[in-house]
C-alpha positions in Angstrom: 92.6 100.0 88.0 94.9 96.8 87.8 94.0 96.1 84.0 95.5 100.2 83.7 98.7 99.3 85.7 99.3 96.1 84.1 98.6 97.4 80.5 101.2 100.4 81.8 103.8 98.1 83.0 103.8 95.7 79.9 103.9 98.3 77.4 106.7 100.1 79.1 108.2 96.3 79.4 108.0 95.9 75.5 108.8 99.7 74.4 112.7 99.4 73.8 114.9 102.2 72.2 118.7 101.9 71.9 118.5 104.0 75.3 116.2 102.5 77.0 116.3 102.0 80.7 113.9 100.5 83.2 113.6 101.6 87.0 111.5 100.1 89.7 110.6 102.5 92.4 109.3 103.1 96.1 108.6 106.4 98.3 109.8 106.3 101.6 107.6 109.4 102.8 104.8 106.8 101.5 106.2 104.0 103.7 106.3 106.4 106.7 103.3 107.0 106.6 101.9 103.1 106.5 101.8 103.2 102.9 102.7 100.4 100.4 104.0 101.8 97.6 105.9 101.0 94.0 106.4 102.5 90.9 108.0 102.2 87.8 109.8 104.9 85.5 110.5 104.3 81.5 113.5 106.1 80.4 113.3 106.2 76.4 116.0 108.8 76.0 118.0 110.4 78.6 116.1 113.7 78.8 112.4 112.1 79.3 111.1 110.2 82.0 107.7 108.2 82.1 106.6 107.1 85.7 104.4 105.3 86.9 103.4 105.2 91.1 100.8 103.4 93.2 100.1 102.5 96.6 97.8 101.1 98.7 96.8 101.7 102.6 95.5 98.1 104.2 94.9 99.9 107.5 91.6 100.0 108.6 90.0 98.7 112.5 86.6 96.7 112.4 84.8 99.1 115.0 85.7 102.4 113.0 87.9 104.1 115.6 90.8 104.6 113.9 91.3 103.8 109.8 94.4 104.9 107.7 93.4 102.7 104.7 93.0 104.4 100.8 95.1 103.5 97.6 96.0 106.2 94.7 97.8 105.8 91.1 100.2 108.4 90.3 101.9 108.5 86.4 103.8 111.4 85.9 106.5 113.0 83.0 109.5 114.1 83.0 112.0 116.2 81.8 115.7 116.3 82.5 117.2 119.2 82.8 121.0 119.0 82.7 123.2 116.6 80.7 123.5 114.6 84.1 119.9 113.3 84.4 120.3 115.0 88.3 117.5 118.3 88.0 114.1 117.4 86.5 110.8 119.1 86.2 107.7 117.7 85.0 104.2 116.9 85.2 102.1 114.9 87.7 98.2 113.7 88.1 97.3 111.7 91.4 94.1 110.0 91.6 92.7 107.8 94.9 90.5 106.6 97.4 91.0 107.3 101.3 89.4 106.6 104.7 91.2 108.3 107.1 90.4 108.4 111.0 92.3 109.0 114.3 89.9 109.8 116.6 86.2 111.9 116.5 85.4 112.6 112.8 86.9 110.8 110.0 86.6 111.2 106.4 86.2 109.3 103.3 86.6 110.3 99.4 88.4 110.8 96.9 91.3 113.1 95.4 92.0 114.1 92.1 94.7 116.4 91.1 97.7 117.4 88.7 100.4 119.7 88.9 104.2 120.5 88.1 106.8 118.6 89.7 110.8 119.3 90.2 113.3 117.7 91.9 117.0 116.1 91.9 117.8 112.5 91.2 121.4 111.5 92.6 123.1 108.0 91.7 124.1 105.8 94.8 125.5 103.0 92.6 125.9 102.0 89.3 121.8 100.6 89.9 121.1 102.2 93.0 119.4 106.1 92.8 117.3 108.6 95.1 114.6 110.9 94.0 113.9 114.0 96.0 111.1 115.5 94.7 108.2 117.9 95.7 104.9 118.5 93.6 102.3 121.4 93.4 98.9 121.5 91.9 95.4 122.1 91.5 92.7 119.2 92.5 89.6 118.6 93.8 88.6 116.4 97.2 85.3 114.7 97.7 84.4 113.3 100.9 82.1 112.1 103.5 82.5 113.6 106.8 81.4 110.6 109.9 81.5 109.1 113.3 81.5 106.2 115.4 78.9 106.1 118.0 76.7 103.5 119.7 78.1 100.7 117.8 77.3 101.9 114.2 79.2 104.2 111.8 77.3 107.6 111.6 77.5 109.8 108.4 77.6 113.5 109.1 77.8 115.2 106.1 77.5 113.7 102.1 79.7 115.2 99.3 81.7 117.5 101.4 84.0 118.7 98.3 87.4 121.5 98.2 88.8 122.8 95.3 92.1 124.5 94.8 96.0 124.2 94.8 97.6 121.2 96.9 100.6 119.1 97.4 100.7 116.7 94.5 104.1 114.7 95.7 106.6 115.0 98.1 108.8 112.2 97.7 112.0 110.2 98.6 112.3 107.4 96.5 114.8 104.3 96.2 115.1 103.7 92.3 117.0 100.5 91.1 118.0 100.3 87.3 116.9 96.7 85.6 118.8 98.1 82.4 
């Protein structure tokens, strides 16, 4: 997973076009939720868009009551629609780990899933941009279903797994230009 997102980030680093621009990212609605997130996005004209997202969750308790912890990788491409670079639609895959638990049962898997994207992108400042973006798509979750009782985590059900369409992105996202 690292050796993927470094290999991403230097090839987008040394891939250079008379165009080319360079964006560093991060989702709010990620942040929100306790997620730490960043991205990247690899303008090599002004109609195409090549993104890169992950995240990570570090929240998880010793004694199993209550876990918000996962991380996921997110590349996506797009396609601008007007001569502005606001309107874009495009394609998306998501891929992660999660442990999530707030009380009684909690779950842990994995997600897999791709989709079509749209959205507007706005310009704050010359550098400074938001993304508002939404995502649907068709993926598959794998999980354990389990407990906390008597001192020991308790698995209740193995391989629990749900196919069918799902969010794939729902996203406010800072974006600063590097060039």
């Amino acid at each position: 997973m690292k050796k993927c997102i470094l290999a991403a980030i230097l090839a987008i680093s040394f891939a250079g076009t008379a165009f080319s621009q360079v964006s560093v990212r991060t989702n709010l609605v990620y942040w929100a939720g306790g997620l730490v997130n960043a991205g990247v996005e690899y303008n090599p004209t002004q109609k195409i868009g090549v993104l890169l997202n992950a995240g990570y969750g570090p929240f998880t308790s010793k004694n199993w009551e209550h876990n918000w912890g996962g991380w996921f990788a997110e590349p996506e491409m797009r396609y601008y629609i007007d001569g502005d670079g606001h309107w874009f639609a495009g394609i998306a895959a998501i891929a992660g780990h999660y442990d999530l638990k707030s009380s009684g049962t909690g779950r842990t898997g994995s997600v897999y899933a791709g989709g079509l994207t749209g959205g507007f992108r706005t310009m704050v400042s010359k550098r400074l941009g938001v993304d508002f973006s939404l995502g649907l798509g068709y993926g598959q979750l794998k999980y354990d279903t389990y407990s906390f009782a008597n001192g020991a985590r308790n698995v209740d059900s193995r391989d629990v797994t749900k196919t069918g369409l799902m969010p794939i992105q729902a996203d406010i996202v800072f974006t600063w230009k590097l060039k």
